[in-house]
Structure formats: C-alpha cells, structure tokens
TORLUMKE-601521 format. One record per atom (N, C-alpha, C): residue in three letters; chain; atom name; y, z, x. Coordinates in Angstrom, 1 decimal, m for minus. Layout:
// residues N
  resn  chain  name      yy      zz      xx
   ala      A    CA       Y       Z       X
...
// end
This chain:
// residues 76
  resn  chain  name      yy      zz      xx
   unk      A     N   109.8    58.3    38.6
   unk      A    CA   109.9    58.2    37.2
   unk      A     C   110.5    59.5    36.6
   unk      A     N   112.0    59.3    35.8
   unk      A    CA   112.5    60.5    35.6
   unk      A     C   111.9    61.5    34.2
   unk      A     N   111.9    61.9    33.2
   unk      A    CA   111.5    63.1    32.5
   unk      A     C   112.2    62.5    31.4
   unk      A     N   112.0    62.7    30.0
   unk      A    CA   113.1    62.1    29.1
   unk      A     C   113.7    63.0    28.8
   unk      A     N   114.7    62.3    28.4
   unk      A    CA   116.4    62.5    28.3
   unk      A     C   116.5    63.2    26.8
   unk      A     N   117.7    63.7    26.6
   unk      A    CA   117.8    63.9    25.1
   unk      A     C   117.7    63.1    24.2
   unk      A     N   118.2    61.7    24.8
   unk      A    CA   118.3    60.8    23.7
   unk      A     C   116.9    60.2    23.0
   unk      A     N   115.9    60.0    24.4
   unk      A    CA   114.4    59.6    24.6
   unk      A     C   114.0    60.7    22.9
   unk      A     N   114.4    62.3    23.5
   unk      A    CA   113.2    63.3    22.9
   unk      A     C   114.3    63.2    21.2
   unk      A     N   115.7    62.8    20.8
   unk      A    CA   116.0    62.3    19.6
   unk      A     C   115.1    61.5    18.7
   unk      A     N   115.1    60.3    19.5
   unk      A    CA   114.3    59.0    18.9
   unk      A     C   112.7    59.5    18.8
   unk      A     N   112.5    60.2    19.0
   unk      A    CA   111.1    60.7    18.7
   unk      A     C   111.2    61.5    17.7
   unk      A     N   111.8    62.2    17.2
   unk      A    CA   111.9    63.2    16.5
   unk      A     C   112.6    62.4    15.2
   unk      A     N   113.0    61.7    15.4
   unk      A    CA   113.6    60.4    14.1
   unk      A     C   112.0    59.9    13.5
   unk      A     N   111.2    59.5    14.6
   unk      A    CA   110.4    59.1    14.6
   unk      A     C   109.3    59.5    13.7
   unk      A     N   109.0    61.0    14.6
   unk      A    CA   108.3    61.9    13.6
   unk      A     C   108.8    62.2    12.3
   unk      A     N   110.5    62.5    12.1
   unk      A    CA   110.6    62.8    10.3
   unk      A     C   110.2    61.9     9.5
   unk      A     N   110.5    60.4    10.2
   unk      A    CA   110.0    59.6     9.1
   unk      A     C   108.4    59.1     8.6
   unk      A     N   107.6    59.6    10.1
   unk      A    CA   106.5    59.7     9.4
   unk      A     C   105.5    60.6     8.8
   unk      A     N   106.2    62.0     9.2
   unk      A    CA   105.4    63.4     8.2
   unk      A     C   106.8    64.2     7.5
   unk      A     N   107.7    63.5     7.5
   unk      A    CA   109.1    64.2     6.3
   unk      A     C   108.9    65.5     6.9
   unk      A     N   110.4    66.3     6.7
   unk      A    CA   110.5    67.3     6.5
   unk      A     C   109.9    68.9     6.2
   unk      A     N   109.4    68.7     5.6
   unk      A    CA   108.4    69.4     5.4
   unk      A     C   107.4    70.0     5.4
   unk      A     N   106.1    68.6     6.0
   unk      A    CA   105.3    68.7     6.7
   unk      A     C   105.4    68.7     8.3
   unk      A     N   106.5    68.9     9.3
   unk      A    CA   106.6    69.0    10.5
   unk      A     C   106.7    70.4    11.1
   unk      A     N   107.2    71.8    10.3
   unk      A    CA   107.1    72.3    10.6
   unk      A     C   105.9    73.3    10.7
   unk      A     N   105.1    72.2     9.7
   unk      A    CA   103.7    72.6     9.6
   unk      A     C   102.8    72.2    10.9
   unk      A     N   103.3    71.1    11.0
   unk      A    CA   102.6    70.7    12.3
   unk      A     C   102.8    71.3    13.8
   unk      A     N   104.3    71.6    14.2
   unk      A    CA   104.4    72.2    15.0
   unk      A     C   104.0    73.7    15.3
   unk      A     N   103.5    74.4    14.3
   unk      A    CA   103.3    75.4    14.1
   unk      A     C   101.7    75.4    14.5
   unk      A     N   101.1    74.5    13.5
   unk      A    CA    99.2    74.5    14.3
   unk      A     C    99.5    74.2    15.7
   unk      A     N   100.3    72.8    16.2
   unk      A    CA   100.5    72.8    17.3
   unk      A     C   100.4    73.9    18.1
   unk      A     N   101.3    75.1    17.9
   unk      A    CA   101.6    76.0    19.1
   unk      A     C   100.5    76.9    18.9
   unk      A     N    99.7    77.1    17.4
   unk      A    CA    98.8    77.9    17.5
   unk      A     C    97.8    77.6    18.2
   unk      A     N    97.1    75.9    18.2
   unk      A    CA    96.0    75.3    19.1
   unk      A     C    96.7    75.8    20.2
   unk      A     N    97.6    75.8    21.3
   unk      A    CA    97.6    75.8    22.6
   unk      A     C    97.7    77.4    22.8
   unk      A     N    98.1    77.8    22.1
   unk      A    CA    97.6    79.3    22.0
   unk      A     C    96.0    80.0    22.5
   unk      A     N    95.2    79.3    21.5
   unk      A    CA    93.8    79.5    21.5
   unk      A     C    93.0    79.2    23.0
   unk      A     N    93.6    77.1    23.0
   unk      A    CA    93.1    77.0    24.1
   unk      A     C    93.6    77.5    25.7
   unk      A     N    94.8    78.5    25.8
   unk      A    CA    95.2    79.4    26.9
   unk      A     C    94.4    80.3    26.8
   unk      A     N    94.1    80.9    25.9
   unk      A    CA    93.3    82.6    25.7
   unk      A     C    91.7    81.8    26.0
   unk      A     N    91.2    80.8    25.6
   unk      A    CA    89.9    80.8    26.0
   unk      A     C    89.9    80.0    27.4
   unk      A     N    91.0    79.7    27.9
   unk      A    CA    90.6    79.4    29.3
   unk      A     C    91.0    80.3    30.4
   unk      A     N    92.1    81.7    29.6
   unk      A    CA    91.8    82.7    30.3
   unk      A     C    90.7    83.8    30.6
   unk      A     N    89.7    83.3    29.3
   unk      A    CA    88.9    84.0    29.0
   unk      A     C    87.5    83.7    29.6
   unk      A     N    87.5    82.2    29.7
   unk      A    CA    86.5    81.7    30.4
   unk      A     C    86.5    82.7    32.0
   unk      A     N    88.1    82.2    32.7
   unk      A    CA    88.1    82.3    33.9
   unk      A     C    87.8    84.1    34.3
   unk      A     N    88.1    84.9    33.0
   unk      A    CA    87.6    86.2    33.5
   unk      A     C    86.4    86.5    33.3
   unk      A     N    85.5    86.0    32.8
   unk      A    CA    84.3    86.1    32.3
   unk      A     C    83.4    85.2    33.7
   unk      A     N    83.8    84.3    34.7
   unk      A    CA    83.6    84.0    35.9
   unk      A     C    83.9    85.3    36.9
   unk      A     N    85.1    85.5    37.1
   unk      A    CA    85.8    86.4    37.6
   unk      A     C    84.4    87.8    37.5
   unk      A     N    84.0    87.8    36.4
   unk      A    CA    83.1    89.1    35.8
   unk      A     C    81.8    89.2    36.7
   unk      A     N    81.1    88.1    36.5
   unk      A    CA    79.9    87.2    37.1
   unk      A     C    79.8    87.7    38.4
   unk      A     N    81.1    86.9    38.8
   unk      A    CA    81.0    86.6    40.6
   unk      A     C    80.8    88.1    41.0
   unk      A     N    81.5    89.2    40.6
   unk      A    CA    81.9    90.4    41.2
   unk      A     C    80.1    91.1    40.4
   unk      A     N    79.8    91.1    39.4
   unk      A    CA    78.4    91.3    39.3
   unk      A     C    77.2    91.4    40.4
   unk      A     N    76.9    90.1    40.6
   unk      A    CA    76.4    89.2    41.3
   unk      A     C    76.7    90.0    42.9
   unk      A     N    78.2    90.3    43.3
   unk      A    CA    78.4    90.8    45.0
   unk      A     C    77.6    92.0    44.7
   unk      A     N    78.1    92.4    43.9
   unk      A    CA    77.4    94.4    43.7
   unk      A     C    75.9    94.2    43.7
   unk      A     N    75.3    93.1    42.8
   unk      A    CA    74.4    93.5    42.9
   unk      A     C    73.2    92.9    44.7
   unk      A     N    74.0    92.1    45.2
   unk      A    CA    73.7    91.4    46.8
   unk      A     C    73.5    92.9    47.0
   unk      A     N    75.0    93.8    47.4
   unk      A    CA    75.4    94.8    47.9
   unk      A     C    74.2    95.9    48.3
   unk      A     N    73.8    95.9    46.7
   unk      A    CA    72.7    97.3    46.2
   unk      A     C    71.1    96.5    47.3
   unk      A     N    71.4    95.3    47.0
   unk      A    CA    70.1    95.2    47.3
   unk      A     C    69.8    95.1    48.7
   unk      A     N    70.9    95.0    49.5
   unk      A    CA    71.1    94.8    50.7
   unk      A     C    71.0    96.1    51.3
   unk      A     N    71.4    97.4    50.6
   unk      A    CA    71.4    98.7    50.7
   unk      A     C    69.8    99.4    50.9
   unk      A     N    69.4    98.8    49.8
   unk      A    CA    68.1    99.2    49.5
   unk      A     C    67.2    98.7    50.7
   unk      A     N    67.4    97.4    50.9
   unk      A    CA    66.5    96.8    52.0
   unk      A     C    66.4    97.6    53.4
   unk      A     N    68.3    98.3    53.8
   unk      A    CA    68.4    98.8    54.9
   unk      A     C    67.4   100.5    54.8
   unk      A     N    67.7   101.3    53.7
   unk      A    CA    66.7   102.4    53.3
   unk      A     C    65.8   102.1    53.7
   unk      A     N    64.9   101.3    53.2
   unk      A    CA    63.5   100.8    53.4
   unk      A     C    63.0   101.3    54.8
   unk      A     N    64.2   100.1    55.1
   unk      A    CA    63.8   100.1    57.2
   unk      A     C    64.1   101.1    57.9
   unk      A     N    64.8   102.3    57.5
   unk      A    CA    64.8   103.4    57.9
   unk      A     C    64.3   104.8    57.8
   unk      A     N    63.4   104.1    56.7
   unk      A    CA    62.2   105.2    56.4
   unk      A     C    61.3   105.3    57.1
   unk      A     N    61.4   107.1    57.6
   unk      A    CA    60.2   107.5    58.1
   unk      A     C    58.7   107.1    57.4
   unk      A     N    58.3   106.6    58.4
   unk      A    CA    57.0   105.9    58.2
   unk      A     C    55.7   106.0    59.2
// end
C-alpha cells in the first residue's frame, strides 16, 4: 500500500477549506502542532521520570547490599 500522493494530500486540503474556510484552518493547524507538541514533551517526560525511578531503585539495592556486606564483616 503506497503513501499518498500529492494529488491524494490536494483533495484533502480542498476538502478541509471547504469545511472550516480560510480562516479557521490555520487556527487549527496551529492547536494541532501545539497538541503534538505537548503530547512529545509528556511522553518524554514520562520516560525520564522512569528512567529516574529505575536508576533510584539500583542505588538504593546497591547501598543496601553494601550495608548488608559491612554487617558480615564486623568484628563481632
């Protein structure tokens, strides 16, 4: 299935003027790019805020794995 053509993405755009005019499209396209805007930054944001977690989380295995080895090596 090929990708559409110029002519395809024409008739769409005929499409759209005639049913938000002039006027109102570049309004639209504009929220448009602002929504996909938002939803990139909060799904980058999600994935560093994981990214944050995960690496939390090792340090704190790390410490406690540390601590456990101290323990066992205390003169006792």
């Amino acid at each position: 299935m090929a990708g559409l053509g110029w002519q395809e993405l024409m008739v769409i755009l005929v499409i759209l003027m005639l049913l938000f005019g002039g006027k109102r499209l570049p309004q639209l396209a504009s929220g448009l790019g602002k929504s996909i805007r938002e939803f990139k930054r909060g799904v980058t944001d999600s994935e560093e805020a994981r990214l944050e977690e995960t690496h939390r989380r090792e340090r704190l295995n790390t410490e406690a794995s540390n601590a456990d080895v101290k323990v066992d090596n205390a003169p006792g």
